[in-house]
C-alpha positions as CSV (number, residue, x, y, z in Angstrom):
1,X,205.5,300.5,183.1
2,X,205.8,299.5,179.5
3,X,208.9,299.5,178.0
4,X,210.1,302.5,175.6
5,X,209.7,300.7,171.7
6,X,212.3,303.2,169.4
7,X,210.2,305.0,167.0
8,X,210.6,303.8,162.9
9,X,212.4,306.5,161.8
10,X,212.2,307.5,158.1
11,X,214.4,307.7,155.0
12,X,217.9,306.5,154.5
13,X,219.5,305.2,151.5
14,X,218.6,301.5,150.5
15,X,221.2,299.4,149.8
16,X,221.8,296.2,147.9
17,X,223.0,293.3,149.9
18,X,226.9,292.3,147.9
19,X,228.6,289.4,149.2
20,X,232.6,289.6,149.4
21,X,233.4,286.3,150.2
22,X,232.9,282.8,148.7
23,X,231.1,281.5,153.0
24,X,229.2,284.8,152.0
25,X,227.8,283.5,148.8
26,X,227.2,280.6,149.8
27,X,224.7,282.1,152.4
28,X,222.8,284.1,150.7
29,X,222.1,281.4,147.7
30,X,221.2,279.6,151.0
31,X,218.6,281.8,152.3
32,X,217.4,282.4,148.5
33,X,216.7,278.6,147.9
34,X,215.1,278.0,151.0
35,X,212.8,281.4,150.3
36,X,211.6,279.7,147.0
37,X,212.8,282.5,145.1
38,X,215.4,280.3,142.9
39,X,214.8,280.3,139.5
40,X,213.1,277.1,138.1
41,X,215.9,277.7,135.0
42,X,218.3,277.9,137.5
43,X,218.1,274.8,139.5
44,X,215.9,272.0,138.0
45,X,216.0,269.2,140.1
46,X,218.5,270.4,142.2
47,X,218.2,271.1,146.2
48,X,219.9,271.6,149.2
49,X,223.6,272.8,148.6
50,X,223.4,271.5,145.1
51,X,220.6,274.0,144.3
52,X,222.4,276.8,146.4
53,X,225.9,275.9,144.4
54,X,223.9,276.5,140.8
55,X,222.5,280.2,142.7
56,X,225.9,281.0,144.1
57,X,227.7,280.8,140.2
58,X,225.3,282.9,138.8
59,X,225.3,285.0,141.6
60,X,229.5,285.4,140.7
61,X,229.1,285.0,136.9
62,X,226.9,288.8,137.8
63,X,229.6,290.1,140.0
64,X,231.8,289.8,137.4
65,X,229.7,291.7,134.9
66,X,228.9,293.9,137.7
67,X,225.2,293.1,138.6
68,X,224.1,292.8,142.0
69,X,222.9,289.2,143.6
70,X,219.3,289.7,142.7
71,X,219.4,291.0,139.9
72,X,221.7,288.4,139.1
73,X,219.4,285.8,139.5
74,X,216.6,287.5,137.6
75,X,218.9,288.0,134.1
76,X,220.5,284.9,134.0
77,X,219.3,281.6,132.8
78,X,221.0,278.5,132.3
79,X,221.5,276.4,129.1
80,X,223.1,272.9,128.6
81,X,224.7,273.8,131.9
82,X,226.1,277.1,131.3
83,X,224.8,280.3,132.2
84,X,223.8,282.9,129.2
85,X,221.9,285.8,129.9
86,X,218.1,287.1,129.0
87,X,217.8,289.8,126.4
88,X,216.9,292.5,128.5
89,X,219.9,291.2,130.4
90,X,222.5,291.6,127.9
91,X,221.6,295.3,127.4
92,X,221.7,295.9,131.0
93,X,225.0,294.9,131.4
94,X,226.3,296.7,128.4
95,X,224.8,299.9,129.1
96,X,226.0,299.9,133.2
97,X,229.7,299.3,131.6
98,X,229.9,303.1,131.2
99,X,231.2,302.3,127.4
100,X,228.2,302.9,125.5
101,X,228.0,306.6,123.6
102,X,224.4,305.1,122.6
103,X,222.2,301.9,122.4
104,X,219.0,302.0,120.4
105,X,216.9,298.8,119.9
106,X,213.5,298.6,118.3
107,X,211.6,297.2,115.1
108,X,210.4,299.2,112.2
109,X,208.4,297.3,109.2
110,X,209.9,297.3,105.7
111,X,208.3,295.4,102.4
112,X,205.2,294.6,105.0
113,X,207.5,292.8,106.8
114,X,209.0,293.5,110.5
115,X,212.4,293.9,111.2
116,X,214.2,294.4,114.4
117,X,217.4,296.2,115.2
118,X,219.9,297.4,117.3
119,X,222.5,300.0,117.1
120,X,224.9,301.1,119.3
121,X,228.3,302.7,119.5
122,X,231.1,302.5,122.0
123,X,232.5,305.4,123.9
124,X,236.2,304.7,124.3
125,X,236.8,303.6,120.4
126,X,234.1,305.7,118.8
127,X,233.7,302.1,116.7
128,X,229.5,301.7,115.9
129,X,227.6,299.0,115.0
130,X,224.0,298.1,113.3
131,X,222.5,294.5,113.3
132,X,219.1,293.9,112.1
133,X,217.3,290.4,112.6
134,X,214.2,290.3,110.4
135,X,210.8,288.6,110.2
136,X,212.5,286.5,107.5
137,X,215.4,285.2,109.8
138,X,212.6,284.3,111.8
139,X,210.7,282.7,109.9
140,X,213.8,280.8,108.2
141,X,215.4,279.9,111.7
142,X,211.6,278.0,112.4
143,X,211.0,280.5,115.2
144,X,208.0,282.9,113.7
145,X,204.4,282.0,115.2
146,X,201.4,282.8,113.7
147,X,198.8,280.5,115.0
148,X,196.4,281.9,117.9
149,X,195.9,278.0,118.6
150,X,198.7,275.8,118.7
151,X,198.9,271.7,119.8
152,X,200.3,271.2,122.7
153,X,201.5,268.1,124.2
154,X,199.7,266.9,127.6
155,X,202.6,265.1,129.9
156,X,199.7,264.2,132.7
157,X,196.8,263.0,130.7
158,X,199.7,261.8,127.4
159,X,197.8,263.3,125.0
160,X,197.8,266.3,122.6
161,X,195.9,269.3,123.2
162,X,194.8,272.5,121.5
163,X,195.8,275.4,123.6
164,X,196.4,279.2,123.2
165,X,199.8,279.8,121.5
166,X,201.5,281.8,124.7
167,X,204.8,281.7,123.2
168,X,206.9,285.3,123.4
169,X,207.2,284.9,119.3
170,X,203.8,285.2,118.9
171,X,202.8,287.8,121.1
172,X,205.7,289.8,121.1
173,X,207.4,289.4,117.9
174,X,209.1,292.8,117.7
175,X,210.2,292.6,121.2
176,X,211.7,289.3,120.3
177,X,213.2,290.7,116.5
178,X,215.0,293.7,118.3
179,X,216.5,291.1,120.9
180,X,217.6,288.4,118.6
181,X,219.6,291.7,116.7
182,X,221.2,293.1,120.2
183,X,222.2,289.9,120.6
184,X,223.7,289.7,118.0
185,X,225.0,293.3,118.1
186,X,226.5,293.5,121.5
187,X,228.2,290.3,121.3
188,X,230.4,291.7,118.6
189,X,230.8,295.2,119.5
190,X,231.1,294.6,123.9
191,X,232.6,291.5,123.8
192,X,235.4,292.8,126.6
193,X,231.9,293.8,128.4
194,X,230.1,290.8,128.3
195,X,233.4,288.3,129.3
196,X,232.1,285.5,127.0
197,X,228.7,284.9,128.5
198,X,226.3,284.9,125.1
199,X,222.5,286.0,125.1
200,X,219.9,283.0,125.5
201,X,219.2,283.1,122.1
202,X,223.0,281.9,121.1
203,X,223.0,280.0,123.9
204,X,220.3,277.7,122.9
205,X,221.8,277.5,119.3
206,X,225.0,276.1,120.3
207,X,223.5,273.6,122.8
208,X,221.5,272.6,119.5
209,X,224.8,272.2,117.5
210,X,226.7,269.9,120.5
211,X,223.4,267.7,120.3
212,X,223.8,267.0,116.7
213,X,227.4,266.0,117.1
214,X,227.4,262.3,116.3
215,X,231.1,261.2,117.8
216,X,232.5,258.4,115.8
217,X,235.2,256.2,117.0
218,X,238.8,256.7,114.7
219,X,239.2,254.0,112.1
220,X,242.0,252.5,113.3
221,X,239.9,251.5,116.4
222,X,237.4,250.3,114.8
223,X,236.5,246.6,114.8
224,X,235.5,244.8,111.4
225,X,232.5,242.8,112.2
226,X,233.0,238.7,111.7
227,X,230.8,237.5,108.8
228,X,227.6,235.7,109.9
229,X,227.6,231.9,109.3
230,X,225.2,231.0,106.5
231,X,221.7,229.9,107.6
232,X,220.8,226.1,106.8
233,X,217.7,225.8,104.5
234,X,214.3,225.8,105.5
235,X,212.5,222.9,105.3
236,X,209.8,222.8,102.1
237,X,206.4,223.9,103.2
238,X,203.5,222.2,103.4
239,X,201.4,224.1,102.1
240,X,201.0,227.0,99.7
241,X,199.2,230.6,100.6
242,X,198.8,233.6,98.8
243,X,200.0,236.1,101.5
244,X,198.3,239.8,101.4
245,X,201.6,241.7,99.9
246,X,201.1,244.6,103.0
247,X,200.8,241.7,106.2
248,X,203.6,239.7,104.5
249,X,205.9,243.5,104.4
250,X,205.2,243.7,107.7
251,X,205.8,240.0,108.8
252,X,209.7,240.1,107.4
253,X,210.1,243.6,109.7
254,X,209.1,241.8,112.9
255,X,205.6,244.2,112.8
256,X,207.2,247.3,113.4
257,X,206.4,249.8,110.9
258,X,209.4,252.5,111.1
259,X,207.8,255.2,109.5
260,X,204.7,255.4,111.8
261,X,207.0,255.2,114.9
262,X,209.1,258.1,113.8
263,X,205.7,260.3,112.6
264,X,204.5,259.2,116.4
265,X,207.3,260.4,118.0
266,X,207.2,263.8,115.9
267,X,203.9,264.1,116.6
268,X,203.8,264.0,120.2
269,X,207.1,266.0,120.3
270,X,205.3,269.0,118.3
271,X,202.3,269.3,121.6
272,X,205.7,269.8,123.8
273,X,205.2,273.2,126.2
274,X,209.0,273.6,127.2
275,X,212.3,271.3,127.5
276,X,211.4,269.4,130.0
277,X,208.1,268.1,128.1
278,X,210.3,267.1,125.7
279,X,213.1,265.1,127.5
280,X,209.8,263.5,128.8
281,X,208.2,262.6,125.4
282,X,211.1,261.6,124.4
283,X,212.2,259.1,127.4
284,X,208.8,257.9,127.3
285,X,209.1,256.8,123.7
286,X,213.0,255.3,124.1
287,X,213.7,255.9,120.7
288,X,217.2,254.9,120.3
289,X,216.3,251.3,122.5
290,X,213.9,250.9,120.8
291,X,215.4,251.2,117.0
292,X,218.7,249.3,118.0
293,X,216.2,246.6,119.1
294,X,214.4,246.6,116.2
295,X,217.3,246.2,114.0
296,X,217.1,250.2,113.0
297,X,220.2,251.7,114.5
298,X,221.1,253.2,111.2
299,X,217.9,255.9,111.9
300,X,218.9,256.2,115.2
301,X,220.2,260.2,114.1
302,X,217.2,260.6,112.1
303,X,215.1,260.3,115.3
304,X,217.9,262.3,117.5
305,X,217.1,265.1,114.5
306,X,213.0,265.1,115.0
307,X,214.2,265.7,118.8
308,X,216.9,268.6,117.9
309,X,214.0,270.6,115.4
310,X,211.3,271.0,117.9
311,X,214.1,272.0,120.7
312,X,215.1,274.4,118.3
313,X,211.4,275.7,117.7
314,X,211.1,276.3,121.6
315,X,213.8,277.9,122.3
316,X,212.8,281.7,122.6
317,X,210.3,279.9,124.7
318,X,212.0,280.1,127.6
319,X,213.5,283.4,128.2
320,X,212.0,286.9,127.8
């Protein structure tokens, strides 16, 4: 006689899976890193408990702004090591907060030109707010795309490619204008909401800005450099030759010609798909080695700056 199986019964409420305590976390960044569903943002390199550590703080940076675990991990990202949320996550927040009378985002077109907006006002104070971020801002802030075919840089074959232009700027630019304004908007008008965590957008800009920080030591720690003893002189040549002027330039700087090693690295740089295609180009090429060795440490920032600009270009890249 075959044993009675209990019949599936039907509806109930479904509900959402909270942790209360830090073991509790822990387990179900666990059980998400081992399902594969981490976030590539999220974790990098990382795995094991290292990769469930990065999954359990954003799972509590969300608690705190009152989003459950999985949704969590789907609106948060992480930049320069902090977490910042997506666009779409930012208004999320703000409008589960119970403090918003209204929140309006969209794009509307003015002097042939798009600009996107957002307006919202708060409940409790009755204080509103309207922040538009326009086709201009984009387009000064290097981050408007018009090209259906863009170069791309290959990491496995090293090589530049041409390749459809999938970046969110070009195929959703008024999606990405009305973000860039909330953004901007909510920041300044829920920042008791939001507890400090800023949109990607920001995010990224500030990780730009600590970049270019060049940190000098204080003066009074610095060492003046003994003067180099004079150089005896060279024995009279032999022999007389007209040297071509352009061999004989590139003969007194050891044959390295500066200018075509920083256009090399640019150009590679420009093919880049994400971060991580850059930190590769750029290890690849060694830059800063390389122009200490070659006597060039002064251009050292110059190159660091070629690096910064195209980081810059690819940052709404990554989010949306």
């Amino acid at each position: 006689m075959n044993a009675l199986v209990p019949a599936l019964a039907g509806g109930g409420t479904v509900l959402a899976i909270v942790p209360q305590t830090f073991e509790e976390t822990m387990r179900i960044s666990r059980a998400v890193v081992a399902s594969g569903l981490a976030p590539a943002a999220l974790i990098g390199k990382l795995e094991g408990d290292d990769a469930a550590a990065a999954v359990a703080v954003a799972i509590m940076s969300g608690a705190e702004l009152g989003l459950k675990p999985m949704v969590s991990l789907r609106s948060f990202t992480v930049i320069n090591g902090k977490p910042a949320l997506y666009g779409d996550g930012l208004i999320n927040v703000v409008r589960m907060s119970g403090r918003v009378a209204y929140l309006r985002t969209g794009c509307e077109e003015r002097g042939g030109k798009m600009i996107g907006y957002c307006e919202a006002k708060r409940l409790d104070s009755g204080e509103d707010k309207r922040v538009e971020f326009s086709q201009t801002d984009a387009e000064r802030a290097g981050l408007w795309q018009t090209k259906a075919v863009v170069t791309k840089w290959n990491k496995w074959d090293k090589k530049n490619e041409e390749k459809p232009n999938d970046s969110p700027w070009y195929r959703f630019p008024q999606r990405m204008l009305a973000w860039r304004a909330a953004g901007y908007c909510l920041r300044e008008l829920f920042g008791d909401v939001l507890g400090g965590i800023r949109d990607e957008f920001e995010a990224r800009e500030i990780a730009d800005l600590d970049e270019m920080r060049v940190v000098s030591p204080p003066v009074s720690e610095s060492k003046p450099t003994p003067p180099k003893p004079p150089k005896p002189p060279a024995p009279p040549a032999a022999k007389t030759i007209d040297a071509d002027p352009v061999v004989d330039q590139k003969q007194r700087e050891g044959e390295f010609a500066l200018g075509d090693f920083l256009d090399e690295i640019e150009t590679a740089l420009s093919g880049a798909n994400d971060e991580a295609d850059v930190e590769e180009i750029w290890n690849d090429f060694d830059a800063p080695a390389v122009l200490e060795t070659e006597g060039h440490a002064d251009t050292i920032d110059a190159a660091f700056a070629i690096k910064t600009r195209r980081l810059a270009q690819l940052s709404p890249m990554n989010g949306g």
